[in-house]
C-alpha positions as CSV (number, residue, x, y, z in Angstrom):
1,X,0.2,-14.2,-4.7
2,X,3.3,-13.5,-2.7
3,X,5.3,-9.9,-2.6
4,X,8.2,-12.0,-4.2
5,X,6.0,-12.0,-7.2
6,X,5.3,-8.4,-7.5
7,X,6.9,-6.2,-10.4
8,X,5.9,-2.6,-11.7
9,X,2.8,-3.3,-14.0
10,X,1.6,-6.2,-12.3
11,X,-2.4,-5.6,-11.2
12,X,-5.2,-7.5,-9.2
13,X,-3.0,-7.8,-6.8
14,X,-4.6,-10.0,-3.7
15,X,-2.5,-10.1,-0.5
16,X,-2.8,-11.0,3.2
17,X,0.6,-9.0,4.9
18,X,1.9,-8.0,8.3
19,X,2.2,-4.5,8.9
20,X,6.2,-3.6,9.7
21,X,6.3,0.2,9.5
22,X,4.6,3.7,8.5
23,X,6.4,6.5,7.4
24,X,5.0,10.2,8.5
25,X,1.6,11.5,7.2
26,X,2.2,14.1,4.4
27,X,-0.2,16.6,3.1
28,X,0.0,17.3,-0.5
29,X,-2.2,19.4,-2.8
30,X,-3.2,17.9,-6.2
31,X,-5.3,19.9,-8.7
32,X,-6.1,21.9,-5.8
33,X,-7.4,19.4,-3.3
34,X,-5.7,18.5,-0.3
35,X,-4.7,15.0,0.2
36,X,-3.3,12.7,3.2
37,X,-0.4,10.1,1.9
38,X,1.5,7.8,3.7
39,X,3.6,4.6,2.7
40,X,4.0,1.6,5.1
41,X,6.1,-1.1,4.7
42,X,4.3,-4.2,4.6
43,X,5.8,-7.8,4.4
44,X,4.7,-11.7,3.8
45,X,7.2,-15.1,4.2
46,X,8.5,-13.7,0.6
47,X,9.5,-10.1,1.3
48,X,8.3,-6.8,1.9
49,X,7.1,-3.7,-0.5
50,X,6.3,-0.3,0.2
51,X,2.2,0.1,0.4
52,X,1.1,3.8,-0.2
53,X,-2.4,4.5,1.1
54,X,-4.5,7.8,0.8
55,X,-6.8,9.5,3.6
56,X,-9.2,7.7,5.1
57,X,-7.2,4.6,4.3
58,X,-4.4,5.6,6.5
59,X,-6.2,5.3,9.9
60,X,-7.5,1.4,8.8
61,X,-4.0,0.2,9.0
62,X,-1.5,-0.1,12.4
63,X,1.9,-1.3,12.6
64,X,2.1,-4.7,13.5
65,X,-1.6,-5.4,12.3
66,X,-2.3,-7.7,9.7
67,X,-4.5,-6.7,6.3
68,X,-6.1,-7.8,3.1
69,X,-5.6,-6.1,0.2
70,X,-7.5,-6.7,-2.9
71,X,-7.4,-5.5,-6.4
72,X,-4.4,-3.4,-5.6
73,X,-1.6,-3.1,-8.4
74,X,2.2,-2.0,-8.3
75,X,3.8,0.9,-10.3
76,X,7.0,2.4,-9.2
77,X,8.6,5.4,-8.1
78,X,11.7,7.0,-8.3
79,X,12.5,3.6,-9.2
80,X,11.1,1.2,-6.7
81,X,8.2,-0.5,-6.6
82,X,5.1,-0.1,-4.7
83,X,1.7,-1.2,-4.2
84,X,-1.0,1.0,-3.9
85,X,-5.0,0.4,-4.0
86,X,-5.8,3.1,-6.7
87,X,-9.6,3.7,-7.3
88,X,-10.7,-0.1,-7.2
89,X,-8.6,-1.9,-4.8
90,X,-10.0,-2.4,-1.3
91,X,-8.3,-2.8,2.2
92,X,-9.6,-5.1,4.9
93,X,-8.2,-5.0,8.6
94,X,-7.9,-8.6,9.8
């Protein structure tokens, strides 16, 4: 599968991309738990797509690294797509 192919719905997604960018940690509180997000922009030969990770997954990923993503899926956000792992997607530095 390639990022080209990506649209807002689209699940078990599995990806090998380049890490280009992250954008700053951010701390948000949801149903009263405190949680780390941050979105990096990952590409392949295709194109590139935000990636949002959570916590502990944030400090797996570097810029300029490469990773596997598996079972990840894309929804969108104030109108753009992004991918995301969710509860069952997995993240592989490689």
């Amino acid at each position: 599968m390639n990022i080209s192919e990506l649209k807002p719905g689209t699940g078990n997604v599995n990806l090998e991309v380049e890490v280009v960018s992250k954008d700053n940690e951010r701390e948000i509180n949801k149903y009263g738990r405190k949680l780390k997000v941050a979105n990096f922009t990952v590409k392949d030969d295709s194109g590139s797509i935000v990636l949002v990770l959570w916590n502990e997954q944030i400090d797996q990923v570097k810029e300029g690294g490469k990773i596997k993503i598996e079972n990840g899926y894309v929804n969108e956000w104030q109108g753009a797509a992004q991918l995301t792992l969710g509860k069952f997607g997995k993240l592989e530095a490689i």
